[in-house]
C-alpha positions in Angstrom: 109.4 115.6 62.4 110.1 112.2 60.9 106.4 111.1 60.0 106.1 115.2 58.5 109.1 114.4 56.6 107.4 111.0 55.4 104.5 113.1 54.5 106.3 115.6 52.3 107.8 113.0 50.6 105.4 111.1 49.9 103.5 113.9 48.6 106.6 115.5 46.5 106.6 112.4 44.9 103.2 111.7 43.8 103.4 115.5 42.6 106.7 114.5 40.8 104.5 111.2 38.8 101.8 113.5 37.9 104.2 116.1 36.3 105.7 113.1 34.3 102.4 111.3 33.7 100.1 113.8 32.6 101.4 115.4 29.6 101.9 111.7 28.4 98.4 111.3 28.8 97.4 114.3 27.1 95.9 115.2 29.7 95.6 119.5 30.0 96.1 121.1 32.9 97.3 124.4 33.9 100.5 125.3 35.0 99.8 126.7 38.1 98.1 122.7 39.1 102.0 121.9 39.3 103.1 124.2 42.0 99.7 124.4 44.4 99.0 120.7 43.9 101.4 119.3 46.1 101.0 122.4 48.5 97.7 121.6 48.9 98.1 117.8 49.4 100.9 118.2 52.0 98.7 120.8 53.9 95.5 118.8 53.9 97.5 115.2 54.2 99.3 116.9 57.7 96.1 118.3 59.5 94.2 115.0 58.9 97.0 112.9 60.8 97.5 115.2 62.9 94.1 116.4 63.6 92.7 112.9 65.6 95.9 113.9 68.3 94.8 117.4 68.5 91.4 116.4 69.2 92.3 113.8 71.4 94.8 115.9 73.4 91.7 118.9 73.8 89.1 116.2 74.7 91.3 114.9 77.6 92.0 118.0 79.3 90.9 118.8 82.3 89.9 114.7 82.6 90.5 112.5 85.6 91.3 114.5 89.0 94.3 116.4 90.5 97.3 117.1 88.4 101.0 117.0 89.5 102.8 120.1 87.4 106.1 118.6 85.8 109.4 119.9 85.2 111.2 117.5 83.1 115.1 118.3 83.0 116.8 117.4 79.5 115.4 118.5 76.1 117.0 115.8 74.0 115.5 112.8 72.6 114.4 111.3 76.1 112.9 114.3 77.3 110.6 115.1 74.0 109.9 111.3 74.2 109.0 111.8 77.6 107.1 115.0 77.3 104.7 113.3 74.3 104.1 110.9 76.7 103.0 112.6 79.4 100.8 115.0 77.6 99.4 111.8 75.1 98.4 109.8 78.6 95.9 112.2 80.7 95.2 109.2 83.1 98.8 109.7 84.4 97.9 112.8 85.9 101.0 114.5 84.9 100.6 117.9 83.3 104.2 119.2 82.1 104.6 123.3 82.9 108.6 123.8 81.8 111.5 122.4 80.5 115.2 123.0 82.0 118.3 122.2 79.7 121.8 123.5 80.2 122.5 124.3 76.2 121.5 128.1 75.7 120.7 128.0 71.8 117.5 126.5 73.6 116.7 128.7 75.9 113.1 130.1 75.2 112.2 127.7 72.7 108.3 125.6 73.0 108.9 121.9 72.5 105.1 121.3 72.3 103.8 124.5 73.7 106.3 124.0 76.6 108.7 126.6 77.0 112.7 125.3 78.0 112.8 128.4 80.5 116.9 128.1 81.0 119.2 126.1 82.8 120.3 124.0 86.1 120.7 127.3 87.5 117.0 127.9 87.4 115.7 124.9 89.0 115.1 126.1 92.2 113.5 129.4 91.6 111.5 128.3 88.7 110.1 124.9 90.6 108.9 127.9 92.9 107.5 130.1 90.6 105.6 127.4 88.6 104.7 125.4 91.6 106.1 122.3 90.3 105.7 119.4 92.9 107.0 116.9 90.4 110.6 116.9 88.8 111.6 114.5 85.8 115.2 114.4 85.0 115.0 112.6 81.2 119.7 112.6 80.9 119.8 108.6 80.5 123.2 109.4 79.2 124.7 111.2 81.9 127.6 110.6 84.0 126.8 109.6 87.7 128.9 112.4 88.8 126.7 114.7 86.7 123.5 112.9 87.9 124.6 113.9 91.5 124.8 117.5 90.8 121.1 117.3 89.0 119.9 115.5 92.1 121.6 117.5 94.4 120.3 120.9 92.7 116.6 119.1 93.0 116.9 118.2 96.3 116.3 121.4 97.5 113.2 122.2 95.6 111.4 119.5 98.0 110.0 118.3 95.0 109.3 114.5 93.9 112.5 113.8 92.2 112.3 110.9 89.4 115.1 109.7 86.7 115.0 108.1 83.7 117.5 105.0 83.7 120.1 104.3 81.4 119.8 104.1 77.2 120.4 100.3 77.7 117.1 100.0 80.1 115.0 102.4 77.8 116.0 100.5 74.7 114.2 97.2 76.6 111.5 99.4 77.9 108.2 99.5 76.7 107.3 103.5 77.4 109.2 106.0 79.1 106.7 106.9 81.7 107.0 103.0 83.1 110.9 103.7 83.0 110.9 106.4 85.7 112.5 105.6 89.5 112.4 107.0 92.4 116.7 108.6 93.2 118.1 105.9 94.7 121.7 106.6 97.3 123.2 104.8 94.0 122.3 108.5 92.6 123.7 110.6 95.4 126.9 108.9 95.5 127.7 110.5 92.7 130.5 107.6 91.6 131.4 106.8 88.3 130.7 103.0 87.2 133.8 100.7 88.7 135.8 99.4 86.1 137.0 96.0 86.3 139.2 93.7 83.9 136.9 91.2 82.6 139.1 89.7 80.6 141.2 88.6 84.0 137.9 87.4 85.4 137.3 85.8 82.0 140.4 83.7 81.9 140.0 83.0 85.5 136.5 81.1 86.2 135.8 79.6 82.3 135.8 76.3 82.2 136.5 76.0 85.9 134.0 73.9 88.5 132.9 76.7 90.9 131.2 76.4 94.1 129.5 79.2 96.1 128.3 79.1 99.8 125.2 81.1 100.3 124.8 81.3 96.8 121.0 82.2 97.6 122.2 85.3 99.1 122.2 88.9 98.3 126.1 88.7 97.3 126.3 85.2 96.9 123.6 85.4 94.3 125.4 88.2 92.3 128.4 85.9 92.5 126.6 83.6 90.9 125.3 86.1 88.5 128.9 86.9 87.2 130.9 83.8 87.2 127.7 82.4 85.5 128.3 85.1 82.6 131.8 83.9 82.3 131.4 79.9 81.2 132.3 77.8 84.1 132.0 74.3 83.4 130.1 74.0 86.3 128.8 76.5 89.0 127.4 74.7 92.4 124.9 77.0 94.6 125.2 75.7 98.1 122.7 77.5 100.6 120.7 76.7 103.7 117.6 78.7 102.7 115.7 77.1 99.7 113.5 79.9 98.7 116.8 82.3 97.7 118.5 79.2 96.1 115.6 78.6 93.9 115.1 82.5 93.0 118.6 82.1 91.5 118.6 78.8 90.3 115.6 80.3 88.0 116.7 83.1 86.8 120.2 81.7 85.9 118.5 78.6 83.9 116.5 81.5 82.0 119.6 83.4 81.4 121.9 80.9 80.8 120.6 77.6 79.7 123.1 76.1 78.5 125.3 76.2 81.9 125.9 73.1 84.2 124.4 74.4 87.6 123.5 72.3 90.3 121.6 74.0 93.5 122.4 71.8 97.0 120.9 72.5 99.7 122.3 72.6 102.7 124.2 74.1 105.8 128.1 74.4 106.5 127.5 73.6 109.7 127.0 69.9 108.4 130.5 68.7 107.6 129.0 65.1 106.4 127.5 67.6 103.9 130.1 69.6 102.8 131.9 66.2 102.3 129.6 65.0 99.7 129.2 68.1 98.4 133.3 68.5 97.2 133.5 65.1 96.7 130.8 64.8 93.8 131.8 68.1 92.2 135.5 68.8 93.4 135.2 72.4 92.9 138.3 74.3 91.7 137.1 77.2 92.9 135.1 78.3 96.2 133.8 81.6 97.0 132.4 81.6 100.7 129.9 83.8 101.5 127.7 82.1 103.8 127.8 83.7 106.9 125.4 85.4 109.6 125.6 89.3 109.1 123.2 91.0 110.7 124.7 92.4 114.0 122.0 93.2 116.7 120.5 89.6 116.2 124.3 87.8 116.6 124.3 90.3 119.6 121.2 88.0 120.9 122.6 84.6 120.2 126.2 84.7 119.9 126.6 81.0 120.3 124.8 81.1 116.9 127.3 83.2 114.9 130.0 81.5 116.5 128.8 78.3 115.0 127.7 78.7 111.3 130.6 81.7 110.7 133.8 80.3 112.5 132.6 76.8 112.2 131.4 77.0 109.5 134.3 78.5 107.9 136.7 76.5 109.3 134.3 73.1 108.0 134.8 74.6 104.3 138.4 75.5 104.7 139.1 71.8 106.0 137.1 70.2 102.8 139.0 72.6 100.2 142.0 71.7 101.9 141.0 67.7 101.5 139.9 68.4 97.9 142.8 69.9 96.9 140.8 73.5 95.5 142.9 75.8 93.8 141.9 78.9 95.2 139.4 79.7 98.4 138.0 83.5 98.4 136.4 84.2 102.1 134.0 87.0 102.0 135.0 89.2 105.1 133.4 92.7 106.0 135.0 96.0 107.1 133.1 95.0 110.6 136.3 92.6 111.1 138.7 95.6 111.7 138.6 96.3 115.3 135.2 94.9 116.3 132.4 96.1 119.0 130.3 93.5 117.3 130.6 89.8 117.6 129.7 89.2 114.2 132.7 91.7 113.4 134.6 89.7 115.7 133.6 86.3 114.3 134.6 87.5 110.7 137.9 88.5 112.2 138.6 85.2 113.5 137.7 83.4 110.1 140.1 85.6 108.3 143.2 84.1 110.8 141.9 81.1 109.6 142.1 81.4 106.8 145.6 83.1 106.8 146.4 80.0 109.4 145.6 77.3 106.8 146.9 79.1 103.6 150.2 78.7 105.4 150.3 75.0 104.9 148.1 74.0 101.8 148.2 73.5 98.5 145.2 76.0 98.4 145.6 79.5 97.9 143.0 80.9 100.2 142.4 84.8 100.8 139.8 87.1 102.1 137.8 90.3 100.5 137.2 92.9 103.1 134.4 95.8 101.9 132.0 97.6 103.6 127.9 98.2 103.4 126.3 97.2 99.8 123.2 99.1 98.4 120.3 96.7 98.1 121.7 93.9 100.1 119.6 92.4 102.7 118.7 94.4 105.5 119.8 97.5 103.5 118.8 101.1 105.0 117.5 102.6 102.1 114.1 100.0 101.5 114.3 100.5 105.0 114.2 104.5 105.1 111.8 104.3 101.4 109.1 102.1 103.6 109.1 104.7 106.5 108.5 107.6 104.2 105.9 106.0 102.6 104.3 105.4 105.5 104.6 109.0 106.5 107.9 108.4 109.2 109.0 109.2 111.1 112.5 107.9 109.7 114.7 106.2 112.6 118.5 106.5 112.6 120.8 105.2 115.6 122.7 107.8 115.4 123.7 111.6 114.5 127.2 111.0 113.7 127.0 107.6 112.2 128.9 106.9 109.2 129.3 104.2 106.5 130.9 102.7 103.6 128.9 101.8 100.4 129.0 100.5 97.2 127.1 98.6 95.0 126.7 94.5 94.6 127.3 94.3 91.4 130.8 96.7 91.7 131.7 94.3 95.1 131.3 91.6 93.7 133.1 92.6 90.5 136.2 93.4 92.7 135.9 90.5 94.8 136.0 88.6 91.8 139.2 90.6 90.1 140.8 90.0 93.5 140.1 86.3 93.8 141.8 86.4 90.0 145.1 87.9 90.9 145.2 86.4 94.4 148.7 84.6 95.2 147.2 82.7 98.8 147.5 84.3 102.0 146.3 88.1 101.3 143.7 90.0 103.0 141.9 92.4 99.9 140.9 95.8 100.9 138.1 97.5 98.6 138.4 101.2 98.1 134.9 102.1 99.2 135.3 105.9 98.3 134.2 108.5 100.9 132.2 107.4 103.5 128.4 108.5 104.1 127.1 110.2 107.0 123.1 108.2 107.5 121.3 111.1 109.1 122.3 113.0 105.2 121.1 109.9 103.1 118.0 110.0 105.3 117.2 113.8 104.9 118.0 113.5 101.0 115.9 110.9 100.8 112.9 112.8 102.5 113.8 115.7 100.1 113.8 113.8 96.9 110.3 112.3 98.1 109.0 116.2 97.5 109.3 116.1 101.5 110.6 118.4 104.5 112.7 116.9 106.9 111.7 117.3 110.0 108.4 118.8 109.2 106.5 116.8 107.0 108.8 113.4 108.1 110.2 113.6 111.4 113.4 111.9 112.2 114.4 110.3 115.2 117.4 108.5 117.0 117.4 105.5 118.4 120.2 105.0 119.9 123.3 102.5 118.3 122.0 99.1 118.4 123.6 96.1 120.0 127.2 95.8 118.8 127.2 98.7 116.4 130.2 101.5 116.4 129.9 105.0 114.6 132.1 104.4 112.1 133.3 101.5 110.1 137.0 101.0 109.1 138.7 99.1 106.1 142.2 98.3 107.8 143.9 97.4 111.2 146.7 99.8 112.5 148.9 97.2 111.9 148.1 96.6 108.3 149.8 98.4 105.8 148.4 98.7 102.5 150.1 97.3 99.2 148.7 98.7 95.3 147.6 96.2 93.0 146.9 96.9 89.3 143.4 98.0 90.3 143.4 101.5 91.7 140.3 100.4 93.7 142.0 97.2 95.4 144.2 97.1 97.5 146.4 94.1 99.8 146.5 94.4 103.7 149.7 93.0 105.2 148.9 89.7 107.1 149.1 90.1 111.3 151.4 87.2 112.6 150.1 84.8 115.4 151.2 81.6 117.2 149.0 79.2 114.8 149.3 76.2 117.3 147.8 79.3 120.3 145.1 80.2 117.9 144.4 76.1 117.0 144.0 75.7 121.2 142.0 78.3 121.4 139.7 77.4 118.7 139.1 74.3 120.3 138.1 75.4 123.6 135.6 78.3 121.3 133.7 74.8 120.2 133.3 73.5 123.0 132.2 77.0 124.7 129.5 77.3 121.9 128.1 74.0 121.6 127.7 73.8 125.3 125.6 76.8 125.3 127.4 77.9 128.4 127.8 81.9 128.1 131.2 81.7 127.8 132.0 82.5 124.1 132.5 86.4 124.7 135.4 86.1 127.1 137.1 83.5 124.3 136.0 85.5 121.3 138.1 88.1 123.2 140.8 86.4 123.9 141.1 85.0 119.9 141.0 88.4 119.0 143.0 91.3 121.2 141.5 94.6 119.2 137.6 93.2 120.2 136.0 95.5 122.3 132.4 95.2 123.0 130.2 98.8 122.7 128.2 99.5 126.6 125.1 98.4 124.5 126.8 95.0 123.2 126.0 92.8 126.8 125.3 89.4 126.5 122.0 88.3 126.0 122.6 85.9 129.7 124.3 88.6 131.8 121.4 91.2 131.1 118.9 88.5 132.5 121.0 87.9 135.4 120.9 91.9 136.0 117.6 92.0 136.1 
């Protein structure tokens, strides 16, 4: 419409010069020239633009193999843009057959010889009738509650469900076609975007030194992602694993280049290291999130996870003491509220230290407890995405296993709002919304893959892995939980213990792990009462003994 307008213009006016310029010239001509003139121009002008895409649209039909048939949802800008595209680009193999959009002045309309047959209502049965096999939903400015309903009303259609991304991402992208993902769990939540203060973060972390411990990390590299946006004076990545460190070291000089960052490597195991680490850069600020996470393998070498996440903990907790840090944030896991894990049990047990230490310092240190984040290492969703693509079957421990999720970058927004208003001692509490049951993500997934559960992609139980519970929880019985100003964060009441007990007790946990002697299980239960291992959580020693 905007290059026809041009054309009518363009034409109006060169009508409009002649009707000036003519007379003056004495030039005759009859009156009639003045009204079919322009007609004429604007007709013939319009069918020789628009003639080479009419040709080139006829000459590529029926070109290049099978065809998927389209439904694209949403007849507004993104979805004409969308639909151009698709019919303009044959080699996509995407051949558009109906449009759905919920406003009815629409309804039965052509936007390029494709009809808009109704509304959300009629996804299902037209999908059916038309024997789409592909669905594009083109509402970049949609809520993510509303997305959920759309993807939820798709699901059913076993159709290949893809989405257009945000305005912001299609104003960077190059073509809409290019733009389109697969519906991620992000989708399915159906949560709005968490809000945060980012004026308290602001204030907070500029022009502070900042140091972060597994900065290389899944959520220690979005850490560094956000308090890198904020103007530290300088942010220190300390991480054990290179490959990450330099991932985020690049992308932050790119980004950023005019921050101070420094990338150490390193382990907080080493406390020689951690000693010249603090003492070149005296941080102000520490986030610690290096830590060993991923249950079934601490299961296998406990002495391990003992080591780099008490340890190692209690190493950085010492230096920040030393170096006199304002605030220390410990990154803790809803794993830590009564634990069948060890890993659960070991994030427990850095949490009373932290609580132990905060008691006596000049440093305020506190702890952020949240649940399962979407994309993080070791995720289930790349994990469930792979085993589709590879025709399944789809494994899941459990029928009635449950989790908590959120996103990184809303975790790490909250942990960062919470290490802002943090007074020392607290253990923060995320509000991770409802929880989700695995077995549905997985059969969603299937469905928005254009796939049956069960029948094309079979899924299968496995049995809860070493350590693992059915459900997660966010608080101990004995915690009560105190509002902040964030609706979404919230303070657990501190558990009292005899600190000099707990120091004992730590001691004899070293010597336990370092000697490699089987041992730690008994002591990581008697640090922490509410631990009780799961009949598949044995140690690695007494199973080879048993057999």
């Amino acid at each position: 419409m905007t290059e026809l307008g041009n054309i009518v213009l363009a034409c109006l006016s060169a009508a409009l010069v002649q009707l000036v310029a003519l007379p003056v010239l004495g030039w005759s001509v009859p009156r009639s020239y003045f009204i079919l003139q322009p007609i004429f121009l604007i007709l013939l002008t319009t069918v020789e633009r628009y003639s080479y895409r009419f040709l080139r649209r006829w000459r590529n039909q029926g070109r290049g193999g099978p065809e998927h048939r389209v439904m694209i949802i949403g007849a507004g800008e993104a979805g004409q843009m969308l639909l151009r595209e698709l019919q303009d680009t044959p080699n996509l193999h995407y051949r558009p057959v109906c449009i759905i959009d919920d406003d009815e002045r629409r309804w039965g309309r052509h936007i390029q010889n494709v009809k808009i047959v109704g509304g959300r209502e009629r996804i299902q049965r037209t999908a059916q009738k038309m024997g789409v096999d592909v669905i594009m939903i083109a509402l970049p400015s949609m809520s993510k509650r509303q997305r959920k309903e759309i993807v939820d009303l798709c699901r059913r259609t076993h159709c290949e469900v893809k989405i257009l991304p945000g305005m912001a991402q299609l104003i960077q992208g190059e073509y809409f076609v290019g733009q389109l993902r697969p519906v991620d769990l992000e989708d399915l939540l159906g949560r709005d975007t968490i809000q945060v203060d980012v004026k308290t973060i602001g204030d907070y972390v500029r022009g502070k030194r900042v140091l972060v411990t597994g900065g290389g990390g899944s959520i220690g590299s979005e850490l560094c992602r956000q308090i890198a946006s904020h103007s530290p004076e300088t942010l220190v990545i300390f991480d054990i694993y290179e490959n990450n460190a330099y991932d985020i070291q690049q992308e932050l000089i790119k980004r950023y280049p005019d921050l101070d960052l420094r990338v150490e490597i390193g382990s907080v195991r080493d406390e020689g290291r951690l000693n010249d680490i603090f003492g070149r850069f005296r941080p102000q600020l520490v986030y610690h999130a290096a830590a060993h996470k991923h249950v079934p393998l601490m299961e296998e070498s406990p002495n391990e996870a003992v080591k780099n996440n008490v340890f190692g903990t209690l190493k950085t907790v010492v230096m920040a003491d030393k170096y006199q840090v304002e605030r220390f944030v410990l990154i803790s896991t809803d794993k830590a509220v009564n634990p069948t894990s060890l890993m659960g049990a070991t994030k427990r047990i850095c949490e009373m230290i932290i609580q132990s230490y905060n008691a006596h310092s000049e440093t305020d240190y506190v702890a952020v407890r949240f649940g399962n984040v979407l994309g993080s290492n070791g995720s289930v969703v790349p994990l469930f995405r792979k085993q589709i693509a590879e025709g399944g079957p789809v494994t899941v421990t459990h029928p009635d296993v449950t989790r908590y999720f959120m996103t990184i970058p809303e975790a790490v927004s909250l942990v960062l709002q919470a290490g802002a208003t943090a007074r020392g001692g607290e253990i923060f509490v995320l509000d991770m919304g409802e929880p989700v049951k695995i077995v549905d993500m997985a059969r969603k997934l299937i469905e928005l893959s254009g796939l049956k559960p069960d029948e094309d992609i079979k899924i299968e139980y496995t049995g809860l892995r070493p350590g693992e519970k059915l459900y997660e929880e966010l608080l101990l019985d004995e915690e009560g939980l105190t509002k902040t100003d964030n609706d979404l964060i919230y303070i657990g009441k501190p558990i009292s213990f005899d600190e000099e007990v707990f120091a004992e007790q730590l001691q004899r946990l070293k010597k336990s792990a370092y000697a490699e002697d089987g041992s730690v299980w008994e002591m990581v239960e008697e640090i922490v009462p509410n631990y009780r291992k799961t009949e598949n959580a044995k140690p690695a020693r007494q199973e080879a003994a048993a057999v």
